[in-house]
C-alpha positions as CSV (number, residue, x, y, z in Angstrom):
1,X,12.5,18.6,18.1
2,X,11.1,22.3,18.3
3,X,7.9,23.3,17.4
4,X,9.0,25.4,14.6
5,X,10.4,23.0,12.5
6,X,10.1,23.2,9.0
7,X,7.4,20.8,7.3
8,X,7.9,19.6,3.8
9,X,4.6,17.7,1.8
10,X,5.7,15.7,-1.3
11,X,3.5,14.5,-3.5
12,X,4.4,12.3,-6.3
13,X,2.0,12.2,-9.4
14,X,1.1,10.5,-12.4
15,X,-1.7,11.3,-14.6
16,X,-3.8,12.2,-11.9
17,X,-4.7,15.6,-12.9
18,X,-8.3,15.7,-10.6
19,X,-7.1,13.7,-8.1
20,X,-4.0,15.5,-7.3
21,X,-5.8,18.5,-6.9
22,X,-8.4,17.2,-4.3
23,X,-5.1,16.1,-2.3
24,X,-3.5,19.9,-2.5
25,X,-6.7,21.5,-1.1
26,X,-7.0,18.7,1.3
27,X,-3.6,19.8,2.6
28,X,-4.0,23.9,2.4
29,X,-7.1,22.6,4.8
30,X,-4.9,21.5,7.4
31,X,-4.8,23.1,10.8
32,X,-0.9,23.1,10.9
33,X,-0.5,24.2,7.6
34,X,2.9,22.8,6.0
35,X,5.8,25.2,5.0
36,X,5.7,24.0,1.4
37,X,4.0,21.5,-0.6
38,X,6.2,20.0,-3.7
39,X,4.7,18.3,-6.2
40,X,6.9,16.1,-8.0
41,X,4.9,15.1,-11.5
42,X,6.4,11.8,-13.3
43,X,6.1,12.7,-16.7
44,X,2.3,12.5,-17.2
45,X,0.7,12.2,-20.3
46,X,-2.7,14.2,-18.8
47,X,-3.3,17.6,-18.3
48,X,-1.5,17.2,-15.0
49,X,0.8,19.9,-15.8
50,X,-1.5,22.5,-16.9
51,X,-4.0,22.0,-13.6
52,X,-1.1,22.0,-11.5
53,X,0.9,24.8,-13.1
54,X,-2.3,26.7,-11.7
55,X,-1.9,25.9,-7.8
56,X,0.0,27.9,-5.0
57,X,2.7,24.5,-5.0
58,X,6.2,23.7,-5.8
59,X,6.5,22.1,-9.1
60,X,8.7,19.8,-10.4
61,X,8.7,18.2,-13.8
62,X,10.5,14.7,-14.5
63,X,11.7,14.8,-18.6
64,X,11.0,11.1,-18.4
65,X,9.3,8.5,-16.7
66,X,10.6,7.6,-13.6
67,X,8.7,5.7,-11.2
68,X,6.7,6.6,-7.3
69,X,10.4,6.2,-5.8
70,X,12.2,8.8,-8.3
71,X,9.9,11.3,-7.6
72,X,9.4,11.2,-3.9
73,X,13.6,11.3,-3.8
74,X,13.6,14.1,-6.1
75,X,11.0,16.0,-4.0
76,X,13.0,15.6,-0.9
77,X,16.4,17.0,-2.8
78,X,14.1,20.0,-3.7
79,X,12.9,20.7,-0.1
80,X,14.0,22.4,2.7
81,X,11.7,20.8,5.7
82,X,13.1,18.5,8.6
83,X,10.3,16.6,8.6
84,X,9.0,15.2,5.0
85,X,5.4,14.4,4.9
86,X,4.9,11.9,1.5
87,X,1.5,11.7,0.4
88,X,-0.3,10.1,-2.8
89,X,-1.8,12.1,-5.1
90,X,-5.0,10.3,-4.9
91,X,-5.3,10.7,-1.2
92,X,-7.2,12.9,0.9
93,X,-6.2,14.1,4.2
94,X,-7.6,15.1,7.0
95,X,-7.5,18.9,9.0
96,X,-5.6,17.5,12.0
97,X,-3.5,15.1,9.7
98,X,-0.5,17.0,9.5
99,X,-0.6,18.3,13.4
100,X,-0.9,14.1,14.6
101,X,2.5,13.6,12.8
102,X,4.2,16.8,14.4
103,X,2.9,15.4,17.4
104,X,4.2,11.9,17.5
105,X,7.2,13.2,16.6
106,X,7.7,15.7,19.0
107,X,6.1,13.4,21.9
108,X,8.9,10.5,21.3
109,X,12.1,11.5,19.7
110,X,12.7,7.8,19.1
111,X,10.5,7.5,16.2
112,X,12.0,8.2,13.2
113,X,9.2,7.0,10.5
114,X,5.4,7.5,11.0
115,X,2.9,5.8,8.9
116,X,-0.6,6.5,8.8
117,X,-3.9,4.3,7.7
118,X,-5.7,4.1,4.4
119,X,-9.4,4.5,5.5
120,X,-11.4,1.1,4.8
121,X,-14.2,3.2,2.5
122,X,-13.8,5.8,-0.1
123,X,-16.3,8.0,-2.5
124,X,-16.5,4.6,-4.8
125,X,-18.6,1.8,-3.3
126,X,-17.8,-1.2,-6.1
127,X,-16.7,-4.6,-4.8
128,X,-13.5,-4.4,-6.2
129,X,-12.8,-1.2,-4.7
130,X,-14.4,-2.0,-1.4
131,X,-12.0,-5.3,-1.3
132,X,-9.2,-3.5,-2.0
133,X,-9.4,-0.7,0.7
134,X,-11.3,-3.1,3.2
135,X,-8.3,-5.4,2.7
136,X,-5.5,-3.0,3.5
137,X,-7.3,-1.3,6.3
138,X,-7.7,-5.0,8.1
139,X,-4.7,-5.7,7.9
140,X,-2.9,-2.7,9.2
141,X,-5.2,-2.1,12.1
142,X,-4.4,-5.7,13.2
143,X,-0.7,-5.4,13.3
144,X,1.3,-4.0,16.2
145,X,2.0,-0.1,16.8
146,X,5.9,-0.4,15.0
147,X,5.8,-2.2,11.9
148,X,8.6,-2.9,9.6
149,X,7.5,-1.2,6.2
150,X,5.9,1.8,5.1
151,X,2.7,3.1,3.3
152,X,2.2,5.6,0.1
153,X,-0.9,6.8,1.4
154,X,0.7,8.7,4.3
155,X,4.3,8.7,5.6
156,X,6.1,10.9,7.5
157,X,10.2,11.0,8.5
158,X,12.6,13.2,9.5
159,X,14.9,14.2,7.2
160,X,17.7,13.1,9.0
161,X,16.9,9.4,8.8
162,X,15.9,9.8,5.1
163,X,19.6,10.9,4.2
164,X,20.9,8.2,6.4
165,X,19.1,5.4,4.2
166,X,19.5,7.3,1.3
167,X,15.9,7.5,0.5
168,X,13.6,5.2,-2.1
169,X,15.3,2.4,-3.8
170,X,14.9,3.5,-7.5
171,X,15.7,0.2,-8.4
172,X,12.1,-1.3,-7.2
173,X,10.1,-0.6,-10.6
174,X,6.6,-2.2,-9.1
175,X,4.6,0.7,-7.0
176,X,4.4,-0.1,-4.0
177,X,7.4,-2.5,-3.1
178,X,9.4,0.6,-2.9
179,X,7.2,1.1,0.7
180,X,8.2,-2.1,1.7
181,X,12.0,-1.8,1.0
182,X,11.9,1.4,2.7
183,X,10.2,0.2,5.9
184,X,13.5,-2.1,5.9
185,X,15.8,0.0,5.3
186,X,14.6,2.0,8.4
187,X,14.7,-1.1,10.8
188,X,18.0,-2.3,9.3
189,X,19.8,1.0,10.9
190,X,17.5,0.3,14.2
191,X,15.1,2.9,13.9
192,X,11.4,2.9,14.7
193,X,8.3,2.6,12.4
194,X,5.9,3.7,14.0
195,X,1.8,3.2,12.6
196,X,-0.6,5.6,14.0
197,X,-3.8,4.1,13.8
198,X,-5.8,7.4,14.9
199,X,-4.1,9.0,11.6
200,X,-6.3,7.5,9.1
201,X,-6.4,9.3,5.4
202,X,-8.7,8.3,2.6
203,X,-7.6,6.6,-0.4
204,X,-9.9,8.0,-3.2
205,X,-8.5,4.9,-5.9
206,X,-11.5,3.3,-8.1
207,X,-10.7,-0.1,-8.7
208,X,-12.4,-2.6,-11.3
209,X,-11.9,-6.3,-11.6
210,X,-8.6,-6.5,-13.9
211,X,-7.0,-4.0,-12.4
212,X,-7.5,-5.7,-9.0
213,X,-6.3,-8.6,-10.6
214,X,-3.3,-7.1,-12.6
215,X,-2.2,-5.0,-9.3
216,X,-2.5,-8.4,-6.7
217,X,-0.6,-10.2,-9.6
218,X,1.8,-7.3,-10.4
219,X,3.1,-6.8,-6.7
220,X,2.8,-10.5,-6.2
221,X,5.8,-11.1,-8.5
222,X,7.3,-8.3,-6.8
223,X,7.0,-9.5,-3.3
224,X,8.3,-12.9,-4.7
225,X,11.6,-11.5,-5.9
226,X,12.0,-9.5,-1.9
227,X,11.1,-12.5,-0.1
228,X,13.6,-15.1,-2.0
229,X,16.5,-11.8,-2.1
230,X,16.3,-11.4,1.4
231,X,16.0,-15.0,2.5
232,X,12.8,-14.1,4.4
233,X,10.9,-17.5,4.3
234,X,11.5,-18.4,7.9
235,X,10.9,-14.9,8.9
236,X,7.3,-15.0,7.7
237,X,6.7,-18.7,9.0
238,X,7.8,-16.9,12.5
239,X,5.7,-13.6,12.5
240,X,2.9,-15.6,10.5
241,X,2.5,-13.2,8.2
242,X,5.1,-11.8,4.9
243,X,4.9,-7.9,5.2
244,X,1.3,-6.8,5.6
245,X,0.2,-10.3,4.3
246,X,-1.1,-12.8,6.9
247,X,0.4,-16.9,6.5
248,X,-3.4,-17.6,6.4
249,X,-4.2,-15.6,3.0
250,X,-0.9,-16.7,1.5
251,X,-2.1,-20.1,2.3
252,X,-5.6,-19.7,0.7
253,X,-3.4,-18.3,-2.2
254,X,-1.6,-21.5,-2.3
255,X,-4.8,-23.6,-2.3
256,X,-6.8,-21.7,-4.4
257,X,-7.2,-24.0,-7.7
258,X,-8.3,-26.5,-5.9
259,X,-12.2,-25.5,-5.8
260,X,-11.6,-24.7,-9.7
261,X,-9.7,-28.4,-9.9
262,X,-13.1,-29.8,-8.0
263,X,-15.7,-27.5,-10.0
264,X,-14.0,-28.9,-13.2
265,X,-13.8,-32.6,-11.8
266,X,-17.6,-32.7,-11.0
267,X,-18.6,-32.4,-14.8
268,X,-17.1,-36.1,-14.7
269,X,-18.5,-37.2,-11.0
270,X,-20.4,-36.0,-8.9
271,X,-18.8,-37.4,-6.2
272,X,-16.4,-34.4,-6.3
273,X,-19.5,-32.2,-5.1
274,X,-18.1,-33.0,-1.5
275,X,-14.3,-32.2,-2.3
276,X,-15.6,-28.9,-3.9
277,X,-17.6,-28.0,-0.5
278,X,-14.8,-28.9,1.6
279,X,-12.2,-26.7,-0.5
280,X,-14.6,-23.6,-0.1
281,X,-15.2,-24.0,3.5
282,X,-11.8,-24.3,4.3
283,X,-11.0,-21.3,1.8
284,X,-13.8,-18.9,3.6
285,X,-12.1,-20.4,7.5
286,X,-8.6,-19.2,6.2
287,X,-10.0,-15.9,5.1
288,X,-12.8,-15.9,8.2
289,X,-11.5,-12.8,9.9
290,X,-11.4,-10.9,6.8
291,X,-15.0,-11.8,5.9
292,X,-16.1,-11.2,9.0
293,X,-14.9,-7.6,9.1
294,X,-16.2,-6.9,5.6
295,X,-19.6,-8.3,7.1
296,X,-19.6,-5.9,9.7
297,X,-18.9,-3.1,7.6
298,X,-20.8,-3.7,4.5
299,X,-23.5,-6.5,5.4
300,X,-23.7,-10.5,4.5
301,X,-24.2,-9.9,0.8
302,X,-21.4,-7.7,0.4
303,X,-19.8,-10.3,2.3
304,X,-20.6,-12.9,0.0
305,X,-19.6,-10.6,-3.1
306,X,-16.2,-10.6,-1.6
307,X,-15.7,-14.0,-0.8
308,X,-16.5,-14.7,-4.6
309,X,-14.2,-12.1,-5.8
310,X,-11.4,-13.4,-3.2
311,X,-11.3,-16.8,-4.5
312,X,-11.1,-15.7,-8.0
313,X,-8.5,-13.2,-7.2
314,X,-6.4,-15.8,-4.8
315,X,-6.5,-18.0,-8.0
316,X,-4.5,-15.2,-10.0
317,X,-2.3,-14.7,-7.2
318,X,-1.3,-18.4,-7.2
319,X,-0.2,-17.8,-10.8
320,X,2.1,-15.2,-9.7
321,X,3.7,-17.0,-7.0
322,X,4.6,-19.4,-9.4
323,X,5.4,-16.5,-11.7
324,X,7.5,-14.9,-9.1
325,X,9.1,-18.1,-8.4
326,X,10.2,-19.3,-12.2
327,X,12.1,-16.0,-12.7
328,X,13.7,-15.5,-9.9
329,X,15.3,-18.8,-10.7
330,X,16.0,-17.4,-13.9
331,X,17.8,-14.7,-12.9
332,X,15.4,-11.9,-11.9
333,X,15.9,-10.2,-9.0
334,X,14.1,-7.1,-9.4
């Protein structure tokens, strides 16, 4: 690949008028500037539009509501880089974020997909936030350097494997599993993923508690419906971990009710009390790692915030797995 090769940003928005526009300044900021930056907005009902009609950018207006996949494959139709940089619209690069992709690529021509990390802290420094960016971070930077999936917050391909794939599945109507089908798709043509932990972004996303607890439930049904339609059971049991989800947490998932089973039991005995302790020891041993990493980060009582808010959220997420499970029998698929 030569140096002059033409660099393509696409953004796809929804109803994040501010946001969005953070991300396009973050990008004019860059020291390898990119030959055009396409924003591709998915029907919004904001003032998206207007703020963006306003900005030195490419823009393209879907008539109707068409999901994070739609837009990033109508973005790529509309560009004319051979390299395609995807970025969220609530994500804020760095200067030298552009110039590490160029660089990868140009430095192994074997890579074909980059992916970049989601920094563990943003502008917003709630619990629910915290978890969910200290949560991804982890367990990205713990995986190996080529990875089987893909992330929103930064991802970068050449066009040529894009066409070859045929780019998002629209058919993925949960955000985010589209990363994940992606990310196959790459490896299923025997082509490299590669995560470049140096190339970290931030993630500027405010999170509150049901909207933690909708999103883990939401793409727990989703991840469900991939792991029963690709017969990836055994898979996970092998690598120990279902795409960026260690065995350990989906156990914890699986165990969850049991300290609320206990909790609820004592009111009749309180010979449960020691049932109740064992279930939450085990619960913070299967997350340890995690909490550990939060502690260093944010201190013990942010720690202990966290572990609070896990085992309420893991409790949710059981519900989905059963969710998942019930209609996929029943005929879901997607």
């Amino acid at each position: 690949m030569d140096g002059k090769s033409k660099i393509s940003v696409v953004i796809p928005n929804y109803n994040r008028g501010r946001q969005v526009l953070e991300c396009i300044a973050s990008i004019e900021k860059s020291s390898l500037t990119p030959d055009e930056i396409i924003v591709v907005d998915d029907c919004s009902t904001d003032d998206s539009v207007d703020v963006l009609g306003l900005q030195n950018i490419k823009l393209i207006k879907h008539s109707e509501n068409k999901g994070t996949a739609a837009a990033r494959n109508t973005g790529v139709r509309n560009s004319k880089g051979e390299i395609i940089v995807f970025i969220d619209s609530d994500v804020v690069i760095h200067e030298d974020t552009i110039r590490k992709c160029v660089d990868v690529f140009k430095g192994d021509e074997t890579i074909s997909v980059i992916v970049g990390l989601p920094d563990k802290t943003n502008r917003y420094q709630g619990v629910c936030t915290g978890h969910f960016l200290m949560r991804v971070y982890f367990r990205l930077f713990s995986y190996s350097s080529y990875i089987s999936y893909t992330n929103g917050s930064l991802t970068a391909v050449r066009r040529s494997t894009f066409k070859k794939v045929g780019g998002y599945s629209e058919r993925l109507a949960v955000t985010g599993t589209e990363d994940a089908q992606f990310g196959r798709d790459i490896c299923r043509i025997n082509e490299k993923v590669y995560l470049d932990k140096s190339n970290v972004v931030t993630h500027n996303k405010e999170i509150h508690f049901w909207g933690l607890i909708k999103n883990d439930m939401t793409r727990t049904v989703a991840r469900v419906f991939y792991l029963f339609r690709y017969r990836m059971a055994g898979t996970a049991l092998k690598n120990k971990r279902f795409l960026s989800t260690s065995i350990f947490q989906i156990v914890s998932a699986l165990l969850a009710p049991l300290n609320l089973i206990f909790l609820l039991l004592m009111a009749y005995s309180p010979l449960f009390f020691l049932p109740l302790i064992a279930s939450l020891v085990l619960f913070f041993f299967l997350n340890y790692n995690y909490l550990m990493f939060v502690m260093k980060e944010r201190g013990a009582t942010f720690m202990f915030k966290v572990y609070l808010l896990l085992i309420v959220d893991m409790f949710f997420v059981h519900l989905a797995l059963w969710k998942g499970s019930l209609l996929y029998m029943t005929g879901r698929r997607y």
